[in-house]
C-alpha positions as CSV (number, residue, x, y, z in Angstrom):
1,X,-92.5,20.9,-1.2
2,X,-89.3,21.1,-3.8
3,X,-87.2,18.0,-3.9
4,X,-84.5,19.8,-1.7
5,X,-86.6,20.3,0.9
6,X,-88.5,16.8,1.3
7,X,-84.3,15.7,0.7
8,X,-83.3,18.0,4.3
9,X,-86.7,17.1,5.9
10,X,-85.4,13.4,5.1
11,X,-81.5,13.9,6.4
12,X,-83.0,15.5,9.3
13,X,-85.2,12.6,10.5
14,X,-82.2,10.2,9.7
15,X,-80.1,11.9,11.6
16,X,-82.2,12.1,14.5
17,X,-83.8,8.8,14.3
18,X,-80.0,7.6,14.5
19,X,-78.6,9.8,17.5
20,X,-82.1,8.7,19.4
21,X,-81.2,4.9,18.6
22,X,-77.9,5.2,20.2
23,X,-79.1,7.1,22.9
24,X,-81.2,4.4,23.2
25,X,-78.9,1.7,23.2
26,X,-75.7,3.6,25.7
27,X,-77.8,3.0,28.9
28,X,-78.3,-0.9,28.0
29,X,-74.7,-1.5,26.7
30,X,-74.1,0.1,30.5
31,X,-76.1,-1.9,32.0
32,X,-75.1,-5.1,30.3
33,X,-71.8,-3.8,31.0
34,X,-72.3,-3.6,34.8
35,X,-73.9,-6.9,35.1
36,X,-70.8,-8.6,33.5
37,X,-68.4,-6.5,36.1
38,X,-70.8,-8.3,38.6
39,X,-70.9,-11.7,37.6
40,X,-67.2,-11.6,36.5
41,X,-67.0,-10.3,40.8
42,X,-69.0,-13.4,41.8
43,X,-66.3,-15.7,39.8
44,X,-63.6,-13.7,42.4
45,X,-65.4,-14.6,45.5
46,X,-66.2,-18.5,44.3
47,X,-62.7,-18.7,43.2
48,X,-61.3,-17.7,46.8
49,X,-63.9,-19.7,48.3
50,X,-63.3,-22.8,46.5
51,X,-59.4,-21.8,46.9
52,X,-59.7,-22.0,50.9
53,X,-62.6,-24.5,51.5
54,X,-61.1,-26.0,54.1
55,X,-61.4,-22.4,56.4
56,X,-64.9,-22.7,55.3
57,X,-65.1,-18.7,54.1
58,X,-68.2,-19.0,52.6
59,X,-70.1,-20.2,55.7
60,X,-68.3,-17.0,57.3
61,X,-68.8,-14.3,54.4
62,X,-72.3,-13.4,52.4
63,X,-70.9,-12.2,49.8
64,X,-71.5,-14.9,47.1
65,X,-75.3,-14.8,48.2
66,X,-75.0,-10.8,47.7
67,X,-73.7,-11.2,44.3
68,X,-76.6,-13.9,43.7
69,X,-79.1,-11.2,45.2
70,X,-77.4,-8.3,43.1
71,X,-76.8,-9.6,39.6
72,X,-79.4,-9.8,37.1
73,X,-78.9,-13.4,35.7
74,X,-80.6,-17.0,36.1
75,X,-79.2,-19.0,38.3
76,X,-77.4,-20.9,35.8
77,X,-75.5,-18.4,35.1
78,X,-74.0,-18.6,38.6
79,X,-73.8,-22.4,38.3
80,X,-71.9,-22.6,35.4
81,X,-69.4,-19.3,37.0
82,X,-69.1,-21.4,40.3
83,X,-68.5,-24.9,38.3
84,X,-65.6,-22.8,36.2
85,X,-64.0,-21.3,39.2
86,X,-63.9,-25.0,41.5
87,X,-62.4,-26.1,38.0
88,X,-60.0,-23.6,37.7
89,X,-59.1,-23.6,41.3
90,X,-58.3,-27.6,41.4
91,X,-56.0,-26.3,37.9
92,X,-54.1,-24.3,40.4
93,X,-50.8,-26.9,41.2
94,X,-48.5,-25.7,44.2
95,X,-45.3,-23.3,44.0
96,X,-42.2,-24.8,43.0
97,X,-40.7,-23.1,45.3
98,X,-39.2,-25.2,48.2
99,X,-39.1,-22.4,50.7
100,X,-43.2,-21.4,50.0
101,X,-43.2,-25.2,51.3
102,X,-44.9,-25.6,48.0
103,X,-48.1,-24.3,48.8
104,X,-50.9,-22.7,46.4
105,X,-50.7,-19.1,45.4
106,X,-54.4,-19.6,45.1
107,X,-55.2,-15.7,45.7
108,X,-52.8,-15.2,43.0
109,X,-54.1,-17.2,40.4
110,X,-57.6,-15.9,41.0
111,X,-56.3,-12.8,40.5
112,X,-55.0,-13.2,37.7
113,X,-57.6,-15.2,35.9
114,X,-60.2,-12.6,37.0
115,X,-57.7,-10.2,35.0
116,X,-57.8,-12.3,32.0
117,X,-59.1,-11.7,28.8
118,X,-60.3,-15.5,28.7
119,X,-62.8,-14.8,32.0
120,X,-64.0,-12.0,30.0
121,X,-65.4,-14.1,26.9
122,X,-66.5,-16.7,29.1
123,X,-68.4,-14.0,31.1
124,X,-69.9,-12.7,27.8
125,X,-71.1,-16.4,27.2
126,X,-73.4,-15.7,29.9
127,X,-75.3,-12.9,28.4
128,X,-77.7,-15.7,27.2
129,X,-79.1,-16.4,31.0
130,X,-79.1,-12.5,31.9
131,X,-82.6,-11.5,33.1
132,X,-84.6,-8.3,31.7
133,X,-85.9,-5.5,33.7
């Protein structure tokens, strides 16, 4: 084989060897993806849990223990989610608005944490207790 040949044959398994590594790698940076959304939906549901304790919402709803059932992390993952949201929720001072008899906008500022860029990192931070296949 000339030099131009073995050079193409060369290119060619490159190439491919590249395109089948990212192939590769799109259905777990999905998946990794997805399990974040998850866990980031579990921090929504603690947050407006912890936010309304009192109503006692979490002896009413599931949905923390389908998020627990659902998600592919250790459970100290959750842990560590549920201790930032309780923290964050007791952050969460009332209105100072007199006529919203300065109550919490508690579904509000879950909201809008869960929005944040800063619940997305600390999300990421749990990649390290996120369980294989």
């Amino acid at each position: 084989m000339d030099r131009k040949s073995c050079f193409i044959l060369l290119l060619c398994f490159v190439l491919f060897g590249g395109f089948s590594a990212a192939c590769a790698m799109k259905p777990r940076r999905e998946y990794v993806r997805a399990q974040r959304e998850l866990l980031k939906d579990y921090f929504l549901c603690v947050c407006i849990g912890e936010g309304f304790r009192d109503l006692r919402i979490s002896e009413q709803d599931v949905s923390q223990a389908v998020y627990f059932d659902t998600c592919r992390y250790a459970p100290e993952a959750f842990r560590e989610v549920a201790g930032y949201a309780k923290k964050f929720v007791e952050s969460i001072g009332p209105t100072d608005a007199e006529d919203l008899g300065r109550k919490k906008a508690v579904i509000l500022n879950c909201i809008d944490k869960y929005k944040s860029r800063e619940i997305d990192r600390f999300i990421e931070s749990m990649d390290r207790y996120m369980l294989g296949d």
